[in-house]
Kinemage of the C-alpha trace (Angstrom):
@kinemage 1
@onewidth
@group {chain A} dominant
@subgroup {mainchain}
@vectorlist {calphas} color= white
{ca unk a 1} P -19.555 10.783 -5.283
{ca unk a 2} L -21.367 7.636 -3.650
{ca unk a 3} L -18.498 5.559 -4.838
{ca unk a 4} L -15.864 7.613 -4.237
{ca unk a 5} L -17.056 6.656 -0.782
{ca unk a 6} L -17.072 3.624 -1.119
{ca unk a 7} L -13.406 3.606 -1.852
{ca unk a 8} L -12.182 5.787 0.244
{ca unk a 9} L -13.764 3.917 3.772
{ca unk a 10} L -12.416 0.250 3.037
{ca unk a 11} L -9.289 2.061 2.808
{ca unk a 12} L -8.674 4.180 5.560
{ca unk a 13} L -9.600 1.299 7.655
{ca unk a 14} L -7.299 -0.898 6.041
{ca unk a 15} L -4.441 1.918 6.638
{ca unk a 16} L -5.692 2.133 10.585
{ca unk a 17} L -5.236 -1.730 10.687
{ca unk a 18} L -1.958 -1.810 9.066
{ca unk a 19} L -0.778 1.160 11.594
{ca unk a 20} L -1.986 -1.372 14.521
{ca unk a 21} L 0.301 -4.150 13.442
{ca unk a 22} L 2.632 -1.785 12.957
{ca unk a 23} L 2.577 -0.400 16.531
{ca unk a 24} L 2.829 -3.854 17.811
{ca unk a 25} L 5.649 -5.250 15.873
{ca unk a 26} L 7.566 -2.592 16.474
{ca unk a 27} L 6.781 -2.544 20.344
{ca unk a 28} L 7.788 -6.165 20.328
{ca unk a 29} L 11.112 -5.187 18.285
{ca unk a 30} L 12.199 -2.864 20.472
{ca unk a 31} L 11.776 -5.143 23.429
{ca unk a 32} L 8.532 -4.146 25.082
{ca unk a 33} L 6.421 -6.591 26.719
{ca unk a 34} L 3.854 -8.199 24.704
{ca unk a 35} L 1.077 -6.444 27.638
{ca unk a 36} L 2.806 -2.873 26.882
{ca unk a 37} L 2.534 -4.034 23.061
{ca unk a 38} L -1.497 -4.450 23.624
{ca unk a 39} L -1.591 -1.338 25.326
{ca unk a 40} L -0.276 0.427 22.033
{ca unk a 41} L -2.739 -1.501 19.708
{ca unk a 42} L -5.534 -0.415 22.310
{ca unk a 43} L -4.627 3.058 22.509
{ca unk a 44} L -3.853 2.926 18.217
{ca unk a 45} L -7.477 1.180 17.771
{ca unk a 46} L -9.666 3.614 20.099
{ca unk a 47} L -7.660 6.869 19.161
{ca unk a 48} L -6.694 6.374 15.562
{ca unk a 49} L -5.158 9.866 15.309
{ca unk a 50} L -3.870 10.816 18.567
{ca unk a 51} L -2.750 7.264 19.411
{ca unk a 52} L 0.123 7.043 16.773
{ca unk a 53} L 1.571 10.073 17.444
{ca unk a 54} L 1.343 9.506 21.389
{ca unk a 55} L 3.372 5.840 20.869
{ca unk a 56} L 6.028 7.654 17.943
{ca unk a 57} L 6.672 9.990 21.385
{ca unk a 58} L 7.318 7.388 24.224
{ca unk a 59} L 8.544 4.964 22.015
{ca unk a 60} L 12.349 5.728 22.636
{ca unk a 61} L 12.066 6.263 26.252
C-alpha cells in the first residue's frame, strides 16, 4: 500500500507539470502574450483542477 504511494505521487505531479507546459505552449501558439501565458501556468500551478478547465474555457475567446 506504502508503495503504491509512492508511485502514484511522483506521478500525478509529473502529469500537473506536463499540463503546465502544456497550458503555456499552447497560449503562446495561439498568439497570447508570453505575460497572459504566465498567467495560465500560475493559475494551472496554484489550482491544479479548476485551473485547466478555467483556461480550456477562455482559451478561444
Amino acid at each position: 500500500m506504502f508503495s503504491l504511494g509512492l508511485l502514484i505521487i511522483p506521478l500525478l505531479f509529473l502529469l500537473h507539470i506536463a499540463i503546465c507546459i502544456w497550458g503555456y505552449n499552447d497560449a503562446r501558439r495561439m498568439g497570447r502574450s508570453p505575460e497572459f501565458a504566465l498567467l495560465v501556468v500560475l493559475g494551472m500551478l496554484f489550482f491544479p483542477v479548476v485551473g485547466p478547465i478555467i483556461y480550456l474555457l477562455i482559451r478561444n475567446s
